[in-house]
C-alpha positions in Angstrom: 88.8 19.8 -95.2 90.2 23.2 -95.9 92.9 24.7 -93.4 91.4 27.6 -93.5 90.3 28.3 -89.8 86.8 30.3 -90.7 85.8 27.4 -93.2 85.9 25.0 -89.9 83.4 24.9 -87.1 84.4 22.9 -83.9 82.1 21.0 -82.4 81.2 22.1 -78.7 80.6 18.6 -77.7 83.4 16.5 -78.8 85.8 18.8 -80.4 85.6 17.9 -84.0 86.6 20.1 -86.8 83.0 20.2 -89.3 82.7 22.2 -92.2 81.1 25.5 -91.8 77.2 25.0 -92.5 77.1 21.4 -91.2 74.0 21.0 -89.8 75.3 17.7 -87.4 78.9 16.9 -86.3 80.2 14.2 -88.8 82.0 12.7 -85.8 79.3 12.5 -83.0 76.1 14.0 -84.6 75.5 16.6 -81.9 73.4 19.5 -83.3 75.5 22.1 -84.9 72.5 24.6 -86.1 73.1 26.2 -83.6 76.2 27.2 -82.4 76.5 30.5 -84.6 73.3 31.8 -82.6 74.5 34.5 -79.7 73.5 33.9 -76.6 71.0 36.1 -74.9 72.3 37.8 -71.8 70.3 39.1 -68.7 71.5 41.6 -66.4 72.8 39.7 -63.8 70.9 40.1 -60.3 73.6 41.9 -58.8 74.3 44.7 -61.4 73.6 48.1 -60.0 71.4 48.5 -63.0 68.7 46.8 -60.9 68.9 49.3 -58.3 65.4 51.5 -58.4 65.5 55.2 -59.7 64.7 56.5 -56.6 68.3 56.1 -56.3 68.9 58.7 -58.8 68.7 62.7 -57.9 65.7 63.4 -58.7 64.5 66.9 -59.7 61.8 68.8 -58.5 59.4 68.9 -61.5 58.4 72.0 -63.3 54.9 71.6 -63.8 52.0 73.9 -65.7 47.9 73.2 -66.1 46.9 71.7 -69.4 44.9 75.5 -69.3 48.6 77.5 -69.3 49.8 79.1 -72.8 53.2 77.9 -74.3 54.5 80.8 -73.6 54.1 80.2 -70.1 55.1 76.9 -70.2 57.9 78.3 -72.0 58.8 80.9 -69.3 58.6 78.0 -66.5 61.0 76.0 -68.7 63.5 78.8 -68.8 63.7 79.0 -64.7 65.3 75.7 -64.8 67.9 73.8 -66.6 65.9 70.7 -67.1 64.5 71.8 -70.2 60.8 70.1 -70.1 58.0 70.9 -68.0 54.9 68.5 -67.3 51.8 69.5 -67.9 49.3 68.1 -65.2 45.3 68.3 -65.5 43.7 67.8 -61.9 46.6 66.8 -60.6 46.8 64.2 -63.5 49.7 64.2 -66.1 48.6 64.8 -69.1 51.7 65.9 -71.6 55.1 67.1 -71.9 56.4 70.0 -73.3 59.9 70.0 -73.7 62.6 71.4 -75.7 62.5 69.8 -78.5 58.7 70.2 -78.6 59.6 73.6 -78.5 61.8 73.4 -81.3 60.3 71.6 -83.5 56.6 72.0 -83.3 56.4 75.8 -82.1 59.3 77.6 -83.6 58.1 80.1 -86.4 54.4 79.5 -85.4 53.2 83.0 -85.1 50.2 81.2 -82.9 52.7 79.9 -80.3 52.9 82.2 -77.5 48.8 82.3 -77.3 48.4 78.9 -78.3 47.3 76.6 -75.4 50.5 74.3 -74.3 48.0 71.1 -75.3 48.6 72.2 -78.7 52.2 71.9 -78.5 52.8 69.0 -76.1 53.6 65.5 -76.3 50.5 63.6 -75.0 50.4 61.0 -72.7 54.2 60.6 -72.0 56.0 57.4 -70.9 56.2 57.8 -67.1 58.8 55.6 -64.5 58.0 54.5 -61.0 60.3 55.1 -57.9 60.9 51.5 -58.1 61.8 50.8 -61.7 64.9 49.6 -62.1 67.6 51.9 -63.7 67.7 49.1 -67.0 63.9 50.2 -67.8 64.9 53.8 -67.6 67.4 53.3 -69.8 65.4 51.4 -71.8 62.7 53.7 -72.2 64.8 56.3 -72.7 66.8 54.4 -75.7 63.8 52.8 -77.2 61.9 56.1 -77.0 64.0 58.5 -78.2 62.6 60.2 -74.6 65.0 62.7 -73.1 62.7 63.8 -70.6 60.9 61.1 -68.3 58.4 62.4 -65.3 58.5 60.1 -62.5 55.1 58.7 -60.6 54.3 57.7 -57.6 51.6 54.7 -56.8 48.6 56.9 -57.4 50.1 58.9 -60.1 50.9 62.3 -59.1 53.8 63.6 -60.4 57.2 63.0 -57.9 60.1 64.4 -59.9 61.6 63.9 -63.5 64.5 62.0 -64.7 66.7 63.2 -67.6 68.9 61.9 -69.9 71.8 63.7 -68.2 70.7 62.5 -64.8 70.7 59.1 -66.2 74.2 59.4 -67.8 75.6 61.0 -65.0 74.7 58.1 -62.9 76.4 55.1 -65.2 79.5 57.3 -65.5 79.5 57.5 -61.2 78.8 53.8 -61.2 80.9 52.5 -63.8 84.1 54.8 -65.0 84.5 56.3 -61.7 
């Protein structure tokens, strides 16, 4: 065998030095395939990333009919610093407009201020219950790309919205505090 310590795998069961790539331990053939494999990890049940995002501040949502124009969605963005506004049909959510929306679907669009906000918006946006847990907000958020998240309540009218700087806010209270 060489000396060299990343050639060598031990083995977990009876402390034998293999050579990298065995499949069995030369010395007691436990199963060396594998030991290379991470483990997978699960937020432990007392991690505060369980805790619902009702425990988050949640803003008031700005909200505009699926009828409004993107200008005025525009102008009810601009009254708040949350930089998105849901758009609700019958009291039903039926899109986002936010920022980026803005940005990159209206900007030099000589149609947008008169154009319907349905034209513009995201459709059908990823929502979040009072009781998810903060782990699938951040997951949505992460997997999504979603800075913006409206929050529901059982029969789906629109409670509040979550943002990414809400979010961020929260693990930086919780953890680096």
């Amino acid at each position: 065998m060489s000396s060299d310590p990343t050639n060598i795998v031990i083995c977990p069961t009876c402390g034998a030095r293999n050579i990298e790539g065995t499949d069995t331990c030369e010395h007691c053939q436990a199963d060396l395939r594998t030991i290379d494999v991470p483990e997978i990890y699960q937020v432990a049940s007392e991690s505060d990333l369980l805790l619902p995002v009702a425990s988050l501040r949640l803003r008031p949502p700005r909200s505009v009919t699926a009828a409004a124009t993107t200008a005025e969605a525009i102008a009810a963005m601009q009254e708040d610093t949350t930089g998105a506004v849901v758009v609700v049909d019958s009291g039903r959510i039926v899109g986002i407009l936010t920022e980026r929306d803005v940005l990159k679907k209206c900007a030099g669009n000589a149609e947008t201020g008169s154009g319907a906000v349905s034209d513009f918006m995201t459709h059908d946006p990823v929502v979040l219950r009072l009781d998810d847990s903060m782990a699938v907000a951040l997951n949505k958020m992460g997997v999504g790309g979603f800075r913006h998240i409206p929050i529901v309540g059982d029969d789906g009218s629109l409670l509040g919205i979550v943002t990414a700087r809400d979010v961020w806010q929260w693990v930086m209270g919780r953890y680096f505090d």
